[in-house]
N, C-alpha and C positions, 0 to 999 in steps of 0.2 A: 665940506659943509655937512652938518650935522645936525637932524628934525628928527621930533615924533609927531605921530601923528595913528590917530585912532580910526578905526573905521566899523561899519557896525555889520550886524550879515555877514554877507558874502564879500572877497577883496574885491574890491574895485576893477574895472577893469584897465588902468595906470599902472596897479603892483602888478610886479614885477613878480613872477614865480622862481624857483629855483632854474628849472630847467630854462624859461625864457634868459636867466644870468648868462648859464653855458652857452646859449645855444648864439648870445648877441654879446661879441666880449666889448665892444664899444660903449656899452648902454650904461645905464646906474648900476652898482651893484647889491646888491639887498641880501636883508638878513633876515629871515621870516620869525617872528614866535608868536604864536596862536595859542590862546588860550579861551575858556570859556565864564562866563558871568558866573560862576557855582565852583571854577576850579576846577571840574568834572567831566567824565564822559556822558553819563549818562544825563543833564543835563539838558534841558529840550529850549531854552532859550536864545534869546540872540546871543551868535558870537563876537569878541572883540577880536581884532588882530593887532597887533603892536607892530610899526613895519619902521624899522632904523636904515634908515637909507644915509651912504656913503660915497662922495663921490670919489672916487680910485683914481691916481696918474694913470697916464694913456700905457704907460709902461709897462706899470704892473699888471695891467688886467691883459696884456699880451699873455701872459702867464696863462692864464682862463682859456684859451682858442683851444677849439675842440681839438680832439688826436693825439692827444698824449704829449703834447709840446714840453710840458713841464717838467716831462719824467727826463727831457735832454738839457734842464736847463744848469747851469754850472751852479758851484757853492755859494758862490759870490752873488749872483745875481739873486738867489734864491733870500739870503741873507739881508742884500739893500731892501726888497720887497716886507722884506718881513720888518726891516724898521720903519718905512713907510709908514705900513700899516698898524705899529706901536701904538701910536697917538690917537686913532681911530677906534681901535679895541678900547683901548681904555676910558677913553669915552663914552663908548656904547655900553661900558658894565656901571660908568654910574648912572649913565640915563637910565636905563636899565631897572637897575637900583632902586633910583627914585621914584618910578612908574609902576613897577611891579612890586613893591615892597619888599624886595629882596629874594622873594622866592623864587624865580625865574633869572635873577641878576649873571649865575654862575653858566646860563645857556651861551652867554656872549665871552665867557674870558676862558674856554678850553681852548686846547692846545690846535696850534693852527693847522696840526698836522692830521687833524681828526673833524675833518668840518664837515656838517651835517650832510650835506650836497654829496659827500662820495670821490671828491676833489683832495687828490696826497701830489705835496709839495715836493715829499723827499722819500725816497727808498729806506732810507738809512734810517732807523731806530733809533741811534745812539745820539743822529741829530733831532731826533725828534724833542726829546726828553732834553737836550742843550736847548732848545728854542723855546721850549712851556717855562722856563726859568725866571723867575721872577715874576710872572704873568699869571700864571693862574693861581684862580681864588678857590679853595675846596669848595663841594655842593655841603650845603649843610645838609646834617646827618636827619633824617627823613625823624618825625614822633610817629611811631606804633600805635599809638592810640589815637590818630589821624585820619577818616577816610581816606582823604585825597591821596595819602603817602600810601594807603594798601592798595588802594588802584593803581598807582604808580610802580609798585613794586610787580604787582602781579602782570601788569602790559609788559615791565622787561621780562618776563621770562616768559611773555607768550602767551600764558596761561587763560588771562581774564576775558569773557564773551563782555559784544555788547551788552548791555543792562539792559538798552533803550527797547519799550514795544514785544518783550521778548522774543530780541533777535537771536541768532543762533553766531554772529559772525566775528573772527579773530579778533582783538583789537589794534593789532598790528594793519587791521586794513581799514580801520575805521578813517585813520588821516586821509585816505586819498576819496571816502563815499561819503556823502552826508545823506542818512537815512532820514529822512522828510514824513514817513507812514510806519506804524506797525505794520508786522510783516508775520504772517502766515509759517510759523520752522515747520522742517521738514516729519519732523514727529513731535508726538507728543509726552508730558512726564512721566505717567505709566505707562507708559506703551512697551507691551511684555514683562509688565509686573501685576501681581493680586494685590488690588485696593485694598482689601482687606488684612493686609502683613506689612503694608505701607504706616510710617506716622501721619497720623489723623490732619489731615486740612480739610478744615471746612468751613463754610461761607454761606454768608447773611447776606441776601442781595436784597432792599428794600429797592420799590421804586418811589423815587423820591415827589411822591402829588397829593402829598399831604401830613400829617404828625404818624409818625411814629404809634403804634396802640399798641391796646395789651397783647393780642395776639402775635401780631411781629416782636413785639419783646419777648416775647416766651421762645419765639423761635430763634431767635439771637442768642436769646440765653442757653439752652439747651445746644446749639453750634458751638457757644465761648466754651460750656464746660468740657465739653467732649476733647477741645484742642487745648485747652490749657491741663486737663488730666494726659491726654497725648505728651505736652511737653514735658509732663511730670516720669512719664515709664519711657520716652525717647530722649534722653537731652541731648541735645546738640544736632537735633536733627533740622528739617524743615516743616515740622509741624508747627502748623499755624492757623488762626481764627482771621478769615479772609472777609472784608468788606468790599461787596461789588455794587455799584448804583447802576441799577437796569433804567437807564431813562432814554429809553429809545421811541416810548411815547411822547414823539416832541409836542404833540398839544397839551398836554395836561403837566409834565414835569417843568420843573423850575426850580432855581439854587436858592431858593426861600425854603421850598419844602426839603431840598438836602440838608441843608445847612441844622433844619433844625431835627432832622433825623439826626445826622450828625451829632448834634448837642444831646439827644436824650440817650442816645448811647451814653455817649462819655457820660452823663449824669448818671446812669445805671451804673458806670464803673466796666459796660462792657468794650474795655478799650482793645480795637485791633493788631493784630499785628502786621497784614497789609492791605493798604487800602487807597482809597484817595488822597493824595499829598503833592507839596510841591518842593519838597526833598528828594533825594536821590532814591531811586527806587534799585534797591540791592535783588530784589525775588528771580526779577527775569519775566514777571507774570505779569507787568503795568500793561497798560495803563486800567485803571480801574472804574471808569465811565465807561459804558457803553457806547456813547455818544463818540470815544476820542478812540475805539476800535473798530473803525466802520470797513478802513482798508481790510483787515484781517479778515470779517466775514464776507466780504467780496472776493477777497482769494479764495474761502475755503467752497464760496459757493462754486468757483471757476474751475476747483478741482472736481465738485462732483458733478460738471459739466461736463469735463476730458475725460472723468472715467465712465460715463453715459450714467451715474447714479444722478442724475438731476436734468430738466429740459427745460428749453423755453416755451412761457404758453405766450400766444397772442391772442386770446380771447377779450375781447371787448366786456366791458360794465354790461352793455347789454347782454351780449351773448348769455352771460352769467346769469344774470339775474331770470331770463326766459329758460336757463337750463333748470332753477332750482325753482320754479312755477309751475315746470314739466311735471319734474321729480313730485311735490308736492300733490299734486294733484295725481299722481298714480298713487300716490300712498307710502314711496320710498322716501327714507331718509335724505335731506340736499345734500350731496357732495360732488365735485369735480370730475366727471364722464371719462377724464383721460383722453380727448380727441387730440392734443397736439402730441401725447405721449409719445405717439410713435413717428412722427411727423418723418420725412424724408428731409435732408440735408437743402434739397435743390429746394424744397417748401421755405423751409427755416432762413435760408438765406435772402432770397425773394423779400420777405420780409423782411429782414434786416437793410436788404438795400432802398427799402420803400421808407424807413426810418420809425417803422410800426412800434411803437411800445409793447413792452413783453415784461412778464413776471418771470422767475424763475421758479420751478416746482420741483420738490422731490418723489423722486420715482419710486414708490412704493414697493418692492419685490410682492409678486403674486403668491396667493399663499400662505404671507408672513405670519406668523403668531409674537407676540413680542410677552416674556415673561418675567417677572422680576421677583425677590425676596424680599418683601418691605418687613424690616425690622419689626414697625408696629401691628402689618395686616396680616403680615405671612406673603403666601404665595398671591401674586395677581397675574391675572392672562389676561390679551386682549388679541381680538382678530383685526390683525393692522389694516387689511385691506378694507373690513368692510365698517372699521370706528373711522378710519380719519380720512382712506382717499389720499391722492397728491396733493400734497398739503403746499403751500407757498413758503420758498426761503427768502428770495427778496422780492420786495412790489417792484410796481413799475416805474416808481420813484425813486429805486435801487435802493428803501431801506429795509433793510433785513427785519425780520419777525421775529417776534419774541423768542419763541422755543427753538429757532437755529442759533439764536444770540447765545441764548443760557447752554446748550449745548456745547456747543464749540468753545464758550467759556470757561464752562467747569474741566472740559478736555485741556485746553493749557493749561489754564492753572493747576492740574493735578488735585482736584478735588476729591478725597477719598471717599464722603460721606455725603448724604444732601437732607438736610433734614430740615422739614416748612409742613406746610398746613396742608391735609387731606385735600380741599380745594383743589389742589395740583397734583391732585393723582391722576386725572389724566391727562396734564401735561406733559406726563412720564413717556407714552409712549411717540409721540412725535420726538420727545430727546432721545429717547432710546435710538430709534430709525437712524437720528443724526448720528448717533456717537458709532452706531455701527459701519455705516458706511465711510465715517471717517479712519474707519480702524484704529478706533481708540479706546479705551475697556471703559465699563459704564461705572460708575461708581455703586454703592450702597446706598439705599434708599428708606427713606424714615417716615414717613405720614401720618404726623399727628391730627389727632382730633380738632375739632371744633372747638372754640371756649361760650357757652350759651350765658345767658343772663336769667337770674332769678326766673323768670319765666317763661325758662326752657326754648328760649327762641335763639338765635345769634344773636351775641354781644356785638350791642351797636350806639350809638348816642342817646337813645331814647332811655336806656338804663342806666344815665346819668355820664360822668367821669369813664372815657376808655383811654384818651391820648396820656401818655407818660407825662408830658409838661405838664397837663392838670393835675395828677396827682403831686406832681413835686409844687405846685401853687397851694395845695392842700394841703402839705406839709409833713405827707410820706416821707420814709429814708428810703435810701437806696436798697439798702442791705433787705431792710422790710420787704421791697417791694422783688427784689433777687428773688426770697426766701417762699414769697406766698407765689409767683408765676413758677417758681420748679413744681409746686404740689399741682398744679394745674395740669395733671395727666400723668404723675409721677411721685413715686412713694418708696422709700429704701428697706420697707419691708417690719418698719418698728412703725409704734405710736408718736413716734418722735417728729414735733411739726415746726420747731426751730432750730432752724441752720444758720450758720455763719458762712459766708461764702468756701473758708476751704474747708469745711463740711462737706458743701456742696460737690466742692469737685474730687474728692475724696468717695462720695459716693454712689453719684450722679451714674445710673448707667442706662445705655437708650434702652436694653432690653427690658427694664421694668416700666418701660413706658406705658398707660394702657390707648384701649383706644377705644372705652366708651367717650363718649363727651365728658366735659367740667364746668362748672358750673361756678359763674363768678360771684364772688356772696363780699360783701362789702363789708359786712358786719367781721367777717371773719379774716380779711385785710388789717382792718382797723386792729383786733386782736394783733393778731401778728406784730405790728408797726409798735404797739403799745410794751409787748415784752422787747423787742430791740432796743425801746427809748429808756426800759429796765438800766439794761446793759452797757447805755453811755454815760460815761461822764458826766456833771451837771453844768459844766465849763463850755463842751461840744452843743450840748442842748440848746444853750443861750444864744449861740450863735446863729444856730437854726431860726428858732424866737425872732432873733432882732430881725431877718430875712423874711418875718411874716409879719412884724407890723410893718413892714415895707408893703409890703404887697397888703396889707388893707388900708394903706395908706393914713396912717394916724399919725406920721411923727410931722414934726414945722419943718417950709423947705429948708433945704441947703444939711439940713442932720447928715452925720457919716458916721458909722458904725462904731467908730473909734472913738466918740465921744461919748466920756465920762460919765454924765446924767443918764444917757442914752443905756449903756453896761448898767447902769446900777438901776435902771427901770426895767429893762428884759429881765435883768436876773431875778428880781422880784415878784415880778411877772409872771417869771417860769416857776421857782418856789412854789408861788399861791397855787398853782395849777399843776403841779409835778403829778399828784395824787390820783387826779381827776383824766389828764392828760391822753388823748390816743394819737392825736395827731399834734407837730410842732403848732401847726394853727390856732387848737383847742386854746393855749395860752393867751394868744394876741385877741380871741374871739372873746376868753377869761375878763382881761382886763379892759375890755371895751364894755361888757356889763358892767361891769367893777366901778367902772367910771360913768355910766348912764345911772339911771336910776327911774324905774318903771312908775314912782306911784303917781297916781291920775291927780288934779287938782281938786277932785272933787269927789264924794264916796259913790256917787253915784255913777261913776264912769269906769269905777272900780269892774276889772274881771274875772278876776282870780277866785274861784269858788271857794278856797280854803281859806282865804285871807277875809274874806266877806265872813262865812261863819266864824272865822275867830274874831273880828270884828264885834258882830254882832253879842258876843258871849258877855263884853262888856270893859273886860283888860284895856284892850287897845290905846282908845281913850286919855288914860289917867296915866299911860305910861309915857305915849308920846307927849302927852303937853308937858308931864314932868322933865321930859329931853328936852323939849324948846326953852321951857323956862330956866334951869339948868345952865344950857348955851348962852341964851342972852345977856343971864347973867357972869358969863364965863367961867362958872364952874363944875361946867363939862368937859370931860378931860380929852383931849387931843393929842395927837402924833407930834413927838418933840421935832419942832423945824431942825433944830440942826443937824438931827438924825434919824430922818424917819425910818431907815434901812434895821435899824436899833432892831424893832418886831420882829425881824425874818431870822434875827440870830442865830436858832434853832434849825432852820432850814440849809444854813451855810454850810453850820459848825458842827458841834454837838445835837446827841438827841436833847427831846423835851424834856425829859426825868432828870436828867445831869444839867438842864443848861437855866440858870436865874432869868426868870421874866424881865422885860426894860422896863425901862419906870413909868411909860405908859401903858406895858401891859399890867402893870402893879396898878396904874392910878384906877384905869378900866374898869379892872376886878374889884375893887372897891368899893369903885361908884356903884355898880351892879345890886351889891350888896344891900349897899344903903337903901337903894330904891325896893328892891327886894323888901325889907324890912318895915319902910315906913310904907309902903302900898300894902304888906300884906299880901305877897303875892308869890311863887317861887317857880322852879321848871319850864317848862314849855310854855304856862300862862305867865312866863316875864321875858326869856328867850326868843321867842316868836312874834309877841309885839314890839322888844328892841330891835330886832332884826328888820323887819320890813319898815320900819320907822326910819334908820340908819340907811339902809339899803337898795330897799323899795321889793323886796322879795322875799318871801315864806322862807326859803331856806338857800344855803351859798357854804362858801368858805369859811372860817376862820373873822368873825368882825373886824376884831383888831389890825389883822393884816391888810385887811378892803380898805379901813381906813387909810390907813399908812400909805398903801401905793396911791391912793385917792390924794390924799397929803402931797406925795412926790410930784403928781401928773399938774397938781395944781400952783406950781412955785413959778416963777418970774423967768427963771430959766432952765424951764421942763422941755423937752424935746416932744413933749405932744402937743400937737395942735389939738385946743380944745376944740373948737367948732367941727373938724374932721372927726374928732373921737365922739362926740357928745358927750362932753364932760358937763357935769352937775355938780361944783363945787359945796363943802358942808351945809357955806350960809345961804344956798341958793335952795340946798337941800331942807334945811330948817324955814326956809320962808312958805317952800311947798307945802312940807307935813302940818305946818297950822292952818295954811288953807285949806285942805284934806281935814284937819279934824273939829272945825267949825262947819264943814258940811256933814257931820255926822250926827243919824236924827239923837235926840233928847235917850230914846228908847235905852241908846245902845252906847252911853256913857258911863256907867256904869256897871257891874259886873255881877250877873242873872244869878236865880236863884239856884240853880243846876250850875254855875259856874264856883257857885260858893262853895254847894256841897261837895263837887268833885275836890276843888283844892282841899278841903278838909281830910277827905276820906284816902289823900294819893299820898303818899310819902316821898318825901324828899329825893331818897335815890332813884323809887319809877317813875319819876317827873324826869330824871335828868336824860333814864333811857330811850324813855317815851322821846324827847328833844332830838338824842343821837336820833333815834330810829328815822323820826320824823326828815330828817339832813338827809339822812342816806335814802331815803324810798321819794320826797319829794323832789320830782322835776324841774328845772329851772333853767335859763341861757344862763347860768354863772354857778351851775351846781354840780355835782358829781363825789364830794369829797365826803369822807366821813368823819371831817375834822369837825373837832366841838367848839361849842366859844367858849374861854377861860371865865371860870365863875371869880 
């Protein structure tokens, strides 16, 4: 009879091992193949077993009885057995087959004289090779470009260490251990090497209890460049940009706040090379939480237990607390008395059998001075004994403390460099302490600056946007934002203040780091972002765009980015606002003025001081009722429906000089004209009253293209929601403007006598500059550009 059957874990305790086969030749006999959820060794999930259970005549498994019986059994007999067993093998390679998808199928159809167990039929070679005849199936030939098949390769020859926990141990021994914990190796990566002639690893350990900000990205950034210029003068080495999550603060961390550290990396483009993952981890350095290496700093604290560099205190919350009340009140700094330091063994134990809670502290050496070369500071000293005292490695909860974590961290993984915020310059020396006593060489040390806010304090929420997800809400690039956080403490010796990323790593070196403070200036972000947005595509751009009237939420549900209206309203979108532009934002904030329209129902609610004295001059008036009347009559000319995109032509295609007006910007300029003409009126005094009449604003964009997207946003199947946008459609706009210039007093309907004389005494072309100038210097939510309106 012939079953599969699956099991999860561990076997069962019913399978049947190899050795229970031998050692019970009456029983079932079985054929074990164990593989893992992943194909892999290193692998940390549940395992499957596939168990092909056969029941054997009583005969043949006579054959199996310990002692060598088989080595006397005759040709003959050997021969009946082995056909016996024909119809069974070959069954077991299609179950096989079908169960494993073939890649495991060839473990059941080798030669019988080679069976995994260590069990030979036959002395004789020549019958070995007669009896594989017609029976076996070749293994298929392994793909080179397969993990699973280089781990396979490298376990036949011996060669490949566990992966798992960075253990140290053959994988020839892995089949018989199931390692359950990281485990503490016996040394560590540099151990008897200069970090400093090492290729660069180095690591960003954020802890994960809240967003990501600018100052952690700076420090990220400056780790990525340093390891990826490393991969650039090492290839083929093991230099790599390391992500560690220090979340051994279990009250305040949470996989909310990884997740989205996580994501603003990869938004920045600072993507790792080891880190968190639930793929095979090749390093040797995993696991990369804190949290899932708890065994390791429990060894390494038990070592510096055995070797007397660490002891247990049993000092009570109280104890503590009336020691550093003592201290206080003599005038000394609180720290740690050292009363168990010396404790006697018979003391130490006493306690242990009383079940006394106890931390473990490291033992200071008397004396110490601990020294370092910080890249940024120079030389720093500190007097170990009398800055920190025996410091704690694990509480009495047995979780380890921060600075033995990062310690012992950076010592496996072979961290050549450490480079983070001045903040942790005195973390330095409790790691220091660690990494010595572990004998293990300290790495190089980098201590940047502070990053301050305009008003010289630490950059904090109260100076608006720090977290990275906000500024990509705001419509930051990445590359932007790469390029302005390297200047933040760092300059390659030129005037030169735009970089491209492999600029950056091209030039990027810590020693020009400085280490007064920087200062984060917002104004000079926005610069930056605005020459990048130079630099892209107007394809890229729009894509960005359509990502932010997402996020100000104007378009109708259910919209998807691939929809047609959708494209041809960003893109438009973006056009009107290219000029203007510093942020992808700027465009969606663009045409949500575009589509509002500011003027009050009444003049007297009016509050724009410049639009009031033009108002008042006397223009206003005679030009907007001329636009209402015009409209109602329908012959004022509008955006052709079936092409409103017609206007932007220019922005696609061709410059302005080469490219023919559409027929509404022809009809536009016309009109313009005419009213020009029969009012008597020309420049600024007919430009500035069409515009806020059209508009609702002293100065903006381009008329003609406001119209036009106004046109688009306003069709039957426009992807903006009007009521989310505040859209003001034309006639809703012409109903306003007449009730706005029926509240206008009598005074100011016609056009004063200073209004007369200027138009007389201005000529036509310093009317038109006076207009430009007027665009460019007046402030507006819809303004910035120094495009003119077509006469």
């Amino acid at each position: 009879t012939v079953w599969l059957c699956k099991q999860r874990q561990h076997p069962s305790s019913n399978t049947l091992t190899r050795g229970e086969a031998r050692q019970d030749p009456n029983s079932v006999s079985s054929l074990l193949l164990t593989t893992s959820n992943s194909n892999s060794i290193g692998s940390r999930s549940h395992h499957h077993r596939f168990v092909l259970l056969s029941k054997l005549p009583k005969k043949s498994t006579d054959s199996l009885e310990p002692g060598g019986g088989h080595h006397r059994r005759k040709l003959h007999s050997e021969k009946k057995y082995l056909e016996q067993m024909h119809w069974t093998r070959s069954t077991m390679a299609l179950v096989a087959a079908f169960a494993c998808g073939g890649r495991f199928a060839s473990a059941f159809v080798r030669q019988p004289v080679a069976y995994r167990s260590g069990f030979l039929l036959s002395s004789s070679k020549a019958h070995q090779k007669a009896i594989g005849t017609g029976l076996r199936r070749s293994r298929p030939k392994a793909s080179s470009d397969t993990l699973v098949s280089l781990i396979d390769r490298l376990q036949k020859d011996g060669k490949h260490l566990d992966i798992r926990f960075g253990a140290t141990q053959l994988a020839a021994t892995i089949a018989d251990q199931e390692v359950e914990k990281p485990q503490l190796p016996p040394t560590f990566p540099l151990q008897g090497k200069n970090p400093l002639e090492a290729p660069p690893r180095m690591r960003f350990a954020p802890s994960p209890t809240g967003s990501l900000h600018v100052g952690g990205a700076r420090t990220a950034l400056y780790n990525w460049l340093v390891a990826k210029k490393g991969q650039m003068d090492f290839p083929g080495s093991n230099s790599a940009f390391v992500l560690r999550v220090e979340d051994t603060d279990v009250a305040r961390s949470t996989k909310e706040s990884e997740a989205s550290v996580i994501a603003d990396l990869e938004w920045l483009g600072l993507i790792w090379d080891e880190g968190p993952t639930d793929k095979i981890d090749l390093s040797g350095c995993g696991p990369y939480r804190q949290s899932e290496r708890g065994n390791i700093y429990i060894q390494a604290a038990e070592k510096l237990l055995q070797e007397g560099k660490a002891y247990r205190c049993f000092c009570t919350p109280e104890e503590l607390e009336e020691m550093k009340a003592q201290q206080e009140a003599a005038g000394i700094p609180p720290r740690y008395d050292g009363r168990w330091r010396d404790a006697s063994e018979e003391e130490v134990n006493k306690m242990l059998d009383q079940g006394k809670p106890y931390t473990v502290r490291f033992k200071v050496p008397e004396n110490s001075r601990v020294v370092i070369e910080d890249v940024v500071r120079g030389t720093v000293s500190w007097d170990a004994e009398a800055t920190v005292g025996d410091f704690i490695l694990l509480r009495s909860s047995g979780v380890p403390v921060y600075n033995f974590c990062v310690a012992v961290d950076d010592a496996l993984m072979g961290i050549t460099t450490v480079v983070r915020a001045e903040e942790h310059l005195t973390n330095t020396v409790r790691q220091a302490l660690v990494l010595d006593a572990l004998n293990a060489p300290r790495p190089q040390y980098a201590h940047c600056s502070l990053i301050l806010g305009e008003d010289k304090q630490k950059l904090s929420k109260r100076h608006g946007a720090t977290s990275c997800d906000q500024f990509r809400l705001d419509g930051f690039l990445p590359d932007a934002m790469i390029n302005y956080l390297a200047l933040l403490g760092w300059n390659d010796g030129t005037d030169n203040e735009i970089f491209t990323r492999e600029d950056l790593i091209d030039a990027f070196d810590l020693n020009r780091v400085v280490k007064s403070p920087s200062v984060f200036d917002m104004e000079k972000l926005r610069w930056v972002n605005s020459q990048h947005l130079k630099m892209m595509p107007m394809s890229e751009i729009v894509e960005l765009v359509k990502e932010q009237f997402e996020f100000e939420n104007m378009l109708k549900d259910g919209t998807q980015r691939t929809d047609l209206n959708f494209v041809n309203f960003a893109s438009c979108a973006t056009a009107l606002a290219k000029q203007m532009m510093q942020v992808t934002k700027d465009a969606a904030l663009n045409a949500k003025a575009v589509l509002g329209y500011n003027l009050p129902a009444t003049f007297a609610e009016l509050k724009d001081q410049e639009a009031i004295v033009m108002i008042k001059r006397g223009n206003f008036y005679g030009i907007a009722m001329k636009i209402v009347e015009d409209y109602d009559s329908g012959n004022f000319p509008l955006p052709t429906e079936a092409d409103p995109m017609s206007t932007f032509q220019d922005a696609f295609g061709e410059a302005m000089e080469t490219t023919t007006p559409c027929e509404f910007t022809q009809g536009y300029q016309a009109h313009m004209k005419a009213i020009a003409k029969e009012m008597g009126v020309k420049g600024k005094n007919l430009f500035h009253p069409v515009r806020l009449a059209l508009t609702g604003e002293m100065s903006g964009q381009d008329v003609t293209k406001q119209l036009s997207l106004l046109a688009m946003a306003s069709t039957e199947d426009s992807v903006i929601d009007s009521e989310k946008a505040g859209l003001v459609t034309i006639s809703e706009r012409m109903k306003r403007l007449k009730c706005f210039c029926e509240s206008i007093p009598e005074e100011f309907r016609a056009p004063t006598a200073v209004a007369t004389k200027e138009e007389k005494a201005t000529t036509s072309s310093s009317d038109e500059l006076s207009a430009t100038t007027s665009v460019i210097t007046t402030g507006s939510t819809s303004t910035g550009t120094n495009q003119k309106d077509p006469k």
